[in-house]
N, C-alpha and C positions, 0 to 999 in steps of 0.2 A: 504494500500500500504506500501511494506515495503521499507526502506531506499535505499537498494539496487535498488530495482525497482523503487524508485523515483529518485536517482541519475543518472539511465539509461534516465527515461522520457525527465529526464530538460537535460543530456548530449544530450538528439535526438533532443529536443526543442530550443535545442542553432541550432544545426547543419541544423535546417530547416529555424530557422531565416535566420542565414548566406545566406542560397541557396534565400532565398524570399527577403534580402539586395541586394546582384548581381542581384535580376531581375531587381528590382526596381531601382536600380543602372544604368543598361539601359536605363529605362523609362528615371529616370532624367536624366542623358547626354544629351540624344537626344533632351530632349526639346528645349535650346536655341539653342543647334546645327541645328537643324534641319531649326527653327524659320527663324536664320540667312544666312543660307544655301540655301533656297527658296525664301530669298526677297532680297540677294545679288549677288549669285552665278548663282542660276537661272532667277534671276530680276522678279522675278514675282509678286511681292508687298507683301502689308502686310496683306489682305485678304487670299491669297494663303497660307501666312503662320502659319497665325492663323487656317486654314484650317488640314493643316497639322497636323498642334501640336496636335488639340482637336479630331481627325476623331479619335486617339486611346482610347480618355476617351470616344468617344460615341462608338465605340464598344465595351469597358470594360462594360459599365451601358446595353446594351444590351443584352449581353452575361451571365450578371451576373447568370439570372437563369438558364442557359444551363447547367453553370459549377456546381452550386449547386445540378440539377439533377444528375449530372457524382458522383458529389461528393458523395449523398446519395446513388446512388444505386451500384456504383463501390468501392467510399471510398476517403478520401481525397489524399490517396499516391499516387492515377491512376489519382487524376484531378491534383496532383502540380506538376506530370512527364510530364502532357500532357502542361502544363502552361509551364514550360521549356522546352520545346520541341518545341514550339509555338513562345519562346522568337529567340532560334536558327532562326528556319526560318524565323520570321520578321526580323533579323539581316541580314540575305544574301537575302533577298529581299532588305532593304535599301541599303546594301551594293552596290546590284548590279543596284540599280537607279544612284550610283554614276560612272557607265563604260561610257567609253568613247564612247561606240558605241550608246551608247540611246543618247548623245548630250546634250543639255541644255537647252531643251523644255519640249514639252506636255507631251512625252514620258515618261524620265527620271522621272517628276512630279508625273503620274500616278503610276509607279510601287513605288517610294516613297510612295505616299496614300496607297498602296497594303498592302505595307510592313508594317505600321501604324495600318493599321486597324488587320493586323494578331497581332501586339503588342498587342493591348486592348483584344484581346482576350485570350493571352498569360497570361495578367494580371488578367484576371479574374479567369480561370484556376489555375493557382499558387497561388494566396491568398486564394479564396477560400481550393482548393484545402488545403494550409496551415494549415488553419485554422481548417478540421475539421479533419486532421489527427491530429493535435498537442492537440484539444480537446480528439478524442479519448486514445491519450496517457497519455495524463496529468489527466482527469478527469473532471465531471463538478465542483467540489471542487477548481483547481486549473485555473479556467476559466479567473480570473486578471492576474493569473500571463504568462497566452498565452496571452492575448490581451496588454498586458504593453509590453512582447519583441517584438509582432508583430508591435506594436506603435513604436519601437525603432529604429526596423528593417525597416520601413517604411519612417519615417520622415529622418532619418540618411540616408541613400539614394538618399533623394532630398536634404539635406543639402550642400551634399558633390558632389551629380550628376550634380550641372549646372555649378557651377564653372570647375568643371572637363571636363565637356563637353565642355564649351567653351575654355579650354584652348589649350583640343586635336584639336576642330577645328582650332584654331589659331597656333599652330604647326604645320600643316598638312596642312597650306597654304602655296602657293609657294611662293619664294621670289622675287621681281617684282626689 
């Protein structure tokens, strides 16, 4: 690989981190938001809401080899488009659990769960997906140096996602 072509690889490998930090940037916001959002707002305890939170990690571990298929036989750039594409419409799914017209019950609950469960799958899609376009670009030579930014991209994400999350839910409460 010449320099040239290696300086394009790591400039896409940055560029893909970034996109897989904003997903996961979601994930983590939503967490405490979410958490807090279904055993305060909806009063539904704290069963409900640990319900919540984890319904997207088990369809992320579910999913996992769905996306791994997409990814081998499509490529990683078709499963981490489909993983963002997945983030969007979990987004206006939760979004729309929050309309006034579902109310502050079962309703509004269930298409929350909707929207969660389309997350994890979002989440699978996108890293996966990440992962094996940033392989095919970088090489299997430079395979620490994709899984150290993906590490980076990853963890930076939730570091910064629950604080943030909680904050926007705390701003975007009305003032009593």
């Amino acid at each position: 690989m010449t320099n040239v072509q290696a300086n394009s690889s790591l400039r896409e490998l940055v560029w893909m981190t970034f996109a897989l930090f904003l997903g996961y940037l979601s994930v983590a916001m939503s967490m405490p938001a979410v958490a807090v959002h279904v055993s305060q707002r909806l009063g539904m305890g704290n069963v409900a809401s640990g319900l919540a939170v984890g319904i997207a990690f088990l369809s992320t571990l579910l999913s996992r080899g769905w996306a791994g298929r997409l990814a081998d036989e499509r490529g990683g750039k078709v499963a981490m488009f489909r993983g963002l594409f997945l983030y969007a419409a979990a987004s206006l799914l939760c979004w729309a659990s929050a309309l006034p017209a579902l109310g502050h019950g079962a309703g509004a609950y269930l298409v929350l769960l909707a929207g969660r469960l389309v997350l994890g799958l979002g989440e699978s899609f996108a890293l996966v997906g990440m992962l094996g376009w940033a392989m095919a670009a970088m090489g299997a030579t430079r395979s620490g140096q994709v899984m150290a930014l993906v590490g980076t991209g990853l963890y930076g994400a939730f570091a910064v996602g629950g604080p943030l999350g909680l904050w926007l839910l705390g701003s975007s409460a009305s003032p009593t």
